[in-house]
N, C-alpha and C positions, 0 to 999 in steps of 0.2 A: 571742893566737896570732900568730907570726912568718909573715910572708907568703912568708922565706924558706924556713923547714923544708918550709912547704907545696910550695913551688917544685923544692925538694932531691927528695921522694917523689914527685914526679909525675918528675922527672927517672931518679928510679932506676925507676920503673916503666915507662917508655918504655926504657931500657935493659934491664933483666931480658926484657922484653916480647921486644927488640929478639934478645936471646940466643935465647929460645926456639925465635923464628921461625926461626929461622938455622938451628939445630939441628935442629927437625924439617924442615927444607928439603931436607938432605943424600937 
């Protein structure tokens, strides 16, 4: 297993995450 794919999904999850919060913020 690539240490970076791991890296990639934890980065997209921190972003999606980052979306959400935003949006129900409004």
């Amino acid at each position: 297993k690539s240490n970076l794919f791991r890296k990639l999904l934890e980065d997209l999850n921190e972003y999606l995450f980052s979306i959400q919060v935003h949006h129900y913020d409004v």
